[in-house]
C-alpha positions in Angstrom: 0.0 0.0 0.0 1.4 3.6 -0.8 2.6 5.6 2.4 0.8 8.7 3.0 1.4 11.6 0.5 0.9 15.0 0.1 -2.2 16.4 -1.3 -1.8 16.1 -5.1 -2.6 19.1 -7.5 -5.5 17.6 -9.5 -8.0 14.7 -9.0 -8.1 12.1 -11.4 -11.3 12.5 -12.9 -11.9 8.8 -13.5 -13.6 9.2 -16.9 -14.0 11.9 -19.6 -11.3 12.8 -21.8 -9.3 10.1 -20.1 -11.0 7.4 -21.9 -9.2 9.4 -25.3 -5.7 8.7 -23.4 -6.8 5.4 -22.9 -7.2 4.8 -26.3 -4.1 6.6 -27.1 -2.3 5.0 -24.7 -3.7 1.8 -26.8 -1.9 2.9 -29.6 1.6 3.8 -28.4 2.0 0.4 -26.3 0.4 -1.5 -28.8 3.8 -0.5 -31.0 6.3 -0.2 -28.5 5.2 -4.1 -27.0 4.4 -6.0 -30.9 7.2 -4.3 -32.7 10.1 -6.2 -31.5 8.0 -9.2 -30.9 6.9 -9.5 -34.4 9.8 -9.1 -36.0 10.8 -12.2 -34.7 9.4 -14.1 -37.6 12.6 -12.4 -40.3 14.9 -13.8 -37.3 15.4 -17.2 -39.9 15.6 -15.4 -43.3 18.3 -12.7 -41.1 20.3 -15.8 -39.7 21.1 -17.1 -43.1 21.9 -14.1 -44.9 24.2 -13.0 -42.0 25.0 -16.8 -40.9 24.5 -15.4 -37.4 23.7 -17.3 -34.7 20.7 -17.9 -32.3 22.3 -15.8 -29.8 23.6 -13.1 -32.2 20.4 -13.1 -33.8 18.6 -12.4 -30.3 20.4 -9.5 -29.6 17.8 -7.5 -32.3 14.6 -7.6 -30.0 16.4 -7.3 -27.2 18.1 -4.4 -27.9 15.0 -3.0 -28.9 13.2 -4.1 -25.9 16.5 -2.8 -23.9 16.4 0.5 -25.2 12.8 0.9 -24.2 12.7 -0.1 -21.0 16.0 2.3 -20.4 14.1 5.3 -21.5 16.1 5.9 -24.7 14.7 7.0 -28.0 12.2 5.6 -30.4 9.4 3.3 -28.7 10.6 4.6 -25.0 9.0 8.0 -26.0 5.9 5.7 -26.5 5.8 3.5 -23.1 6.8 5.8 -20.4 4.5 8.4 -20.9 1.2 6.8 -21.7 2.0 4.8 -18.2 2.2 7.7 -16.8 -0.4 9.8 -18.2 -3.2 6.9 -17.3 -2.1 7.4 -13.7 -2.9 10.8 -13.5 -6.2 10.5 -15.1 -8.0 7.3 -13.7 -7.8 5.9 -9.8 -11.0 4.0 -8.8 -10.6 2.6 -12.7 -7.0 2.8 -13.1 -7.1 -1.3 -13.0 -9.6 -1.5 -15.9 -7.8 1.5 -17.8 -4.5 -0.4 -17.9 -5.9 -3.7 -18.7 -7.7 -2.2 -21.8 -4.6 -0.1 -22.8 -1.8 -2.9 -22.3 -4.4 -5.2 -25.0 -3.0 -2.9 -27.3 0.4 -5.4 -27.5 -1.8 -8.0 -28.4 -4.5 -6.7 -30.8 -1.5 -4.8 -33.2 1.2 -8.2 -32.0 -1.9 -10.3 -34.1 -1.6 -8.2 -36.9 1.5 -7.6 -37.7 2.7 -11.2 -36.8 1.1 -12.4 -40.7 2.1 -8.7 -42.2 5.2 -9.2 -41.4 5.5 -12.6 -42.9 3.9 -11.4 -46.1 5.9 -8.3 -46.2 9.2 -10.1 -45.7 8.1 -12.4 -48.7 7.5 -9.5 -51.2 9.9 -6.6 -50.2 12.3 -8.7 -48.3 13.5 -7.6 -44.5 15.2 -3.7 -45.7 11.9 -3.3 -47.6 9.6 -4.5 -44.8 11.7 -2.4 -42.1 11.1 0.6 -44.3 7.5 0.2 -44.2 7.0 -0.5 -40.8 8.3 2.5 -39.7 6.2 4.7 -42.0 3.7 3.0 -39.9 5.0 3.3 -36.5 4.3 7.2 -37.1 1.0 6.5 -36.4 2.2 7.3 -32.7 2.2 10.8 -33.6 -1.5 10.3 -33.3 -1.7 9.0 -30.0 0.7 11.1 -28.4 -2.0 13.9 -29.2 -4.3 13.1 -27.6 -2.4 13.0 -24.1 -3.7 15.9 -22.8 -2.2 17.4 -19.4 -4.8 17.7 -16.5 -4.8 21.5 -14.8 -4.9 21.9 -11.5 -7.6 21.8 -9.8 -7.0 24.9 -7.9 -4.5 26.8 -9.6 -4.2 30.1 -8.0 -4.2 28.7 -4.4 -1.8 26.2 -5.3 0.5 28.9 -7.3 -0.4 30.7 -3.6 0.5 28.0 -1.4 4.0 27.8 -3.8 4.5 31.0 -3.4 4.4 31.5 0.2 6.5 28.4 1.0 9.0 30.2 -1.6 8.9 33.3 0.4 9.1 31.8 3.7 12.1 29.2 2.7 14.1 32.5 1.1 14.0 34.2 4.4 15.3 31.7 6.3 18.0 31.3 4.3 19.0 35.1 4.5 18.3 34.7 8.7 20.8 31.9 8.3 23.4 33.1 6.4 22.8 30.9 3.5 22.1 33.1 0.6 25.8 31.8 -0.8 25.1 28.3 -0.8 21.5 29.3 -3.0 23.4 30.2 -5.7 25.7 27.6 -6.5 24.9 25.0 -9.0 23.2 22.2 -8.2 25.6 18.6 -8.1 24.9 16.2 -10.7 23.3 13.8 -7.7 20.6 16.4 -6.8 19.9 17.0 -10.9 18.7 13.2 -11.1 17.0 13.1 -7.7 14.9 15.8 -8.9 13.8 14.0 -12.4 14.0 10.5 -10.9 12.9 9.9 -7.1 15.4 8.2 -5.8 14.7 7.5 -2.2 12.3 5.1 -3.6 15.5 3.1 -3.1 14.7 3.3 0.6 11.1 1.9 -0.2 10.6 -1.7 0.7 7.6 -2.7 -1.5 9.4 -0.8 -4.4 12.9 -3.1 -3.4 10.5 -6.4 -3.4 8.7 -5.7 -7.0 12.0 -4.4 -8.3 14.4 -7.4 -7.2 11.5 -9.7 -8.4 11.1 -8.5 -11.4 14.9 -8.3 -12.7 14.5 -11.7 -12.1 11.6 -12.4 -14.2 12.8 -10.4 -17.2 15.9 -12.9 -17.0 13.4 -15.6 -18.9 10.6 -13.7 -20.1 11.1 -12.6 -23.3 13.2 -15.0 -24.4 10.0 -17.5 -25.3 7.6 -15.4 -27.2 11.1 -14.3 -29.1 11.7 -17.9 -30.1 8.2 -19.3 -30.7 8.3 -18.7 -34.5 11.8 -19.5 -34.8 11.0 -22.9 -33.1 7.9 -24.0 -34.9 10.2 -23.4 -38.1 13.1 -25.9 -36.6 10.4 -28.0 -36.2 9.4 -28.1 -39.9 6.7 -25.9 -39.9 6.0 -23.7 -42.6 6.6 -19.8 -42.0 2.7 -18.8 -42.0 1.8 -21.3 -39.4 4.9 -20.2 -37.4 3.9 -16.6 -37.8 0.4 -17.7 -36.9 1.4 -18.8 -33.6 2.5 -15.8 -32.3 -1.1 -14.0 -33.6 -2.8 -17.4 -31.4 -0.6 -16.2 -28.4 -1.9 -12.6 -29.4 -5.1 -13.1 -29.7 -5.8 -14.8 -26.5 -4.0 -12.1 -24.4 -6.1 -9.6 -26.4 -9.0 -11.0 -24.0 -7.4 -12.1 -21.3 -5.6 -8.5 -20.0 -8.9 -6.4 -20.1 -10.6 -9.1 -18.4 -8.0 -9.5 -15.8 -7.4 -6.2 -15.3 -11.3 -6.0 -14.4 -10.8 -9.2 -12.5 -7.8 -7.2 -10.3 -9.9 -4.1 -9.9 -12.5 -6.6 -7.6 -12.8 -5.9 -3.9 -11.2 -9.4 -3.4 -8.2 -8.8 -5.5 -7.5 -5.3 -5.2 -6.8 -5.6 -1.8 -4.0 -8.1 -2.0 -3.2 -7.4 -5.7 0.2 -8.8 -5.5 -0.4 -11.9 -4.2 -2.0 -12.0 -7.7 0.6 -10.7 -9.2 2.7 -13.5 -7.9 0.6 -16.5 -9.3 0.5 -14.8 -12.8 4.2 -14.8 -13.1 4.0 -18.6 -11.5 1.8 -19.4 -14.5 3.6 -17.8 -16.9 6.5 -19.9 -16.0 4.8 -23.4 -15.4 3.7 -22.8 -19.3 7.4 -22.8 -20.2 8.2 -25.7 -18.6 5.6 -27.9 -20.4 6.2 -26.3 -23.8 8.9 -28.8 -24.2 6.1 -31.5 -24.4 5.0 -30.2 -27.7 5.9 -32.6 -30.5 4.0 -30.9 -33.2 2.0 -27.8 -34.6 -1.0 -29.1 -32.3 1.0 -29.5 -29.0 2.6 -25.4 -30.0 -1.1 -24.0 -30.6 -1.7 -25.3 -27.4 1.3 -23.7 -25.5 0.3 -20.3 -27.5 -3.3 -20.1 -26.0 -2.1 -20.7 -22.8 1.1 -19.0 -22.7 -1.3 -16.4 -24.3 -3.4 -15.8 -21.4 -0.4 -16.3 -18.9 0.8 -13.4 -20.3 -1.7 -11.3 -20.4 -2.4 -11.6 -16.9 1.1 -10.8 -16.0 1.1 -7.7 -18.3 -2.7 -6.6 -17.3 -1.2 -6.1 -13.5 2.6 -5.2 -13.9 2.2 -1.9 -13.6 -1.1 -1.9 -11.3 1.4 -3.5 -8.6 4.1 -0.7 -9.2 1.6 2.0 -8.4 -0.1 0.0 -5.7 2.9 0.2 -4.0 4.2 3.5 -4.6 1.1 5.6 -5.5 0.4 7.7 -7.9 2.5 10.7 -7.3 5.6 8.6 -7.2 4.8 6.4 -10.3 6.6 8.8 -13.2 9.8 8.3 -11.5 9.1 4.6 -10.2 8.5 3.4 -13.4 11.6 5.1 -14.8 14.0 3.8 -12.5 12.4 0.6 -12.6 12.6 -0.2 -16.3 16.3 1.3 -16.4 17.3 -1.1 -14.2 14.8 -3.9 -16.0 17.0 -3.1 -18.8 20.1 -5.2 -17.9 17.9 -8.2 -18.1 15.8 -7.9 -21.0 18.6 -6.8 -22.9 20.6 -10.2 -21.9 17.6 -12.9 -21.2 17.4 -13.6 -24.9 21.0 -13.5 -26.1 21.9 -16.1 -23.1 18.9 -18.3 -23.7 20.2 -17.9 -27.7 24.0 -18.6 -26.5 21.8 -21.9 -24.8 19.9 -23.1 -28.1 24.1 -23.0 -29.7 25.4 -25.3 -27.1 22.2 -27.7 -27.1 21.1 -27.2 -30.5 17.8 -27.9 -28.9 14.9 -25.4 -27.7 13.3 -27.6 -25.2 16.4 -26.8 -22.9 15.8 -23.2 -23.3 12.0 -22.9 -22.4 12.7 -25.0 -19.4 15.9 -23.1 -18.0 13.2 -19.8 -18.8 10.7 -21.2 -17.4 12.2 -22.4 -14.1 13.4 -18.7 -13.6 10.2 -16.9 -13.9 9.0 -19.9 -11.3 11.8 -18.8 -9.1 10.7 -15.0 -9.3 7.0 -15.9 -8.5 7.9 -17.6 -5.2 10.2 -15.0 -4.0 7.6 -12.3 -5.1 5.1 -14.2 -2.8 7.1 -14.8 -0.1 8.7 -11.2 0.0 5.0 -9.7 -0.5 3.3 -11.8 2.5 6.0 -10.4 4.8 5.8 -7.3 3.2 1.4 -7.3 4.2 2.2 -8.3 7.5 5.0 -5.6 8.4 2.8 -3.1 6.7 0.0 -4.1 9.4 2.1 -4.1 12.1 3.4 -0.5 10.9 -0.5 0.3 10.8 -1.7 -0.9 13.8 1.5 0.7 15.7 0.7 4.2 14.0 -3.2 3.4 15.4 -2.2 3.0 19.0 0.7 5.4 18.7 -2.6 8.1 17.8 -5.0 6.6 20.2 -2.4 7.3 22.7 -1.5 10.7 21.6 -5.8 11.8 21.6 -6.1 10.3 25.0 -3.2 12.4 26.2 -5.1 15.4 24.9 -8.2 14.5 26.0 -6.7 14.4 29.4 -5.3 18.0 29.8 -8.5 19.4 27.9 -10.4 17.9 31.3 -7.6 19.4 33.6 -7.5 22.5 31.8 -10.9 23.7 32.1 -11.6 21.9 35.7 -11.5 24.6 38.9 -7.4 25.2 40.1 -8.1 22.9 43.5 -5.3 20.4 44.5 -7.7 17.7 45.7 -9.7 17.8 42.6 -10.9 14.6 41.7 -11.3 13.6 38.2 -14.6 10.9 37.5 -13.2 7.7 35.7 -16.9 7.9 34.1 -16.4 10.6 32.2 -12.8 9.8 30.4 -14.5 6.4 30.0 -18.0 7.8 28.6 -15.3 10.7 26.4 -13.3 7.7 25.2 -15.8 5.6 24.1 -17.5 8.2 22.6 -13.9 8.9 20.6 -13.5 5.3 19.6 -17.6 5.2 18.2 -16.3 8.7 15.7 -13.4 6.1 14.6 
């Protein structure tokens, strides 16, 4: 649960225009997710013109996926900020809002998954490159339609500023500090100020962070390989690509519905405990993708793996802001997916580098999916002691303010009784003004 924050400038109005950032937000995820997924399917055709290898031949979608998450250029200026911009305009929905935005993945990962097959047939890979990125400006589009929310209360927040600025300038003359105002700030305080980092001091943050870098070690590394797999399997390059639109279309349904599904009063609550057994799932579908002996046994894994990962993806953010809250998402989010980075970019090289030295993919999706088994139970495990301190911390904070108002209570009867030194004071009416207290709680 997110500690107690300061009032924020605007309310999130839950509705209206935010439905358009919604869809927007649609949009720009839809590309930044599908594009390097789908282009798995020129991975063969690439490998023999280049005679690169499976791990060398990795390193395209993950560097893509890499640069992303790091906040680069490109699809980063797609991710980060319709993440953000859904926080600051939904709350009560905020569950529902991301479930329908992140479908965008799999509703434009269905699509292009045949395109680019037929594209890579008739223009080959430069020509079919050239063309996707005519249509990846369609994100100019989207990014319109993110519309900052105005304050709520502009003048008596600009006010409220304004006064605090006042008030902090004169103590700095009264102090002697007007010298140490106008030197330059240090490099430290320039990214504390853009990114938040005493959210390094946060526990919840520590526990989904830690988790999730070791996740993102075997997460990508499947859906990256599917096509390339059904085609070392004999399987003809539509029906490969046609996998990954199986896998696509299943999530499609599966991360509105379970972002509704999160938003309930019985999940919300405990959200990550949720969170947990959707990465479990994800990972228990790796490990019996290796009992696939033909196109049937794949289509299989696809619908499945399908919905695993659309729960995981209808919630990965949800449990980020659940934690932090929404004022401290922006630079949450940030830090987090610099530092997810480091494994995305290296989960599908190394499980490449593992297909070299086997010459088999069964060994890969087991070795992925045994890591993203080993995240869920340490997300679990970290998160229920995680509930339980933060109860602890609550019902301390409770007694801690029960004491304190009984200790007011007290001298507010002292004060106004008669200045007599054997003054007696009833047990009846501190009991009767207590219980009375405890009923307005």
């Amino acid at each position: 649960m997110p500690p107690p924050m300061a009032p924020q400038e605007y309310i999130p109005p839950d509705g209206g225009w935010g439905w358009a950032v919604v869809a927007g937000a649609f949009i720009a995820i839809g590309f930044s997710y599908a594009f390097p997924k789908a282009i798995t399917v020129y991975f063969k055709e690439i490998q023999m013109i280049f005679n690169a290898s499976y791990s060398q031949i990795a390193w395209i979608s993950s560097l893509t996926l890499a640069v992303m998450y790091a906040g680069g250029l490109g699809l980063a200026f797609n991710l980060q900020p319709a993440l953000t911009m859904i926080g600051k305009y939904f709350y009560k929905k905020r569950p529902i809002a991301n479930g329908i935005a992140m479908a965008g993945s799999p509703v434009f990962l269905s699509t292009f998954a045949p395109l680019n097959q037929y594209l890579v047939n008739v223009f080959g890979w430069r020509g079919s490159f050239f063309i996707l990125g005519g249509i990846v400006l369609n994100c100019c589009v989207a990014g319109s339609l993110m519309r900052p929310l105005q304050p709520t209360k502009p003048s008596i927040v600009k006010d409220a500023q304004s006064t605090a600025s006042n008030k902090y300038e004169s103590k700095e003359v009264g102090d002697g500090l007007q010298q140490e105002k106008k030197k330059k700030k240090t490099i430290f305080e320039l990214i504390n100020k853009q990114l938040d980092l005493s959210l390094f001091k946060h526990r919840g943050f520590l526990i989904y962070l830690s988790g999730n870098v070791i996740m993102f070690f075997g997460f990508f590394a499947p859906i990256v390989f599917l096509a390339p797999y059904a085609k070392h399997m004999g399987i003809d390059d539509y029906s490969a690509a046609f996998l990954l639109s199986i896998l696509a279309f299943v999530d499609m349904f599966a991360r509105p519905s379970m972002g509704l599904l999160a938003n309930s009063r019985w999940i919300r609550p405990k959200i990550q405990y949720f969170f947990s057994f959707a990465v479990f799932y994800n990972g228990f579908c790796h490990v019996m993708c290796p009992l696939a002996s033909n196109y049937v046994g794949l289509v299989v894994y696809a619908i499945f793996f399908g919905f695993a990962f659309g729960m995981v993806s209808a919630v990965l953010f949800e449990t980020l802001m659940d934690l932090v809250g929404a004022k401290r998402f922006s630079s949450a989010v940030g830090l987090v997916t610099i530092v997810e980075c480091g494994p995305v970019l290296l989960g599908p090289p190394l499980a490449g580098w593992l297909v070299d030295v086997t010459q088999d993919y069964r060994y890969m999706y087991l070795v992925c999916g045994s890591v993203v088994i080993l995240s869920s139970i340490y997300l679990f495990i970290a998160n229920a002691i995680n509930y339980r301190l933060l109860a602890k911390e609550r019902k301390m904070a409770e007694e801690k303010k029960k004491a304190s108002a009984d200790g007011a209570e007290l001298k507010d009867v002292c004060g106004s009784a008669p200045d007599d030194d054997d003054i007696e004071i009833s047990p009846q009416i501190l009991m009767a003004n207590s219980s009375e207290r405890e009923t307005n709680i």
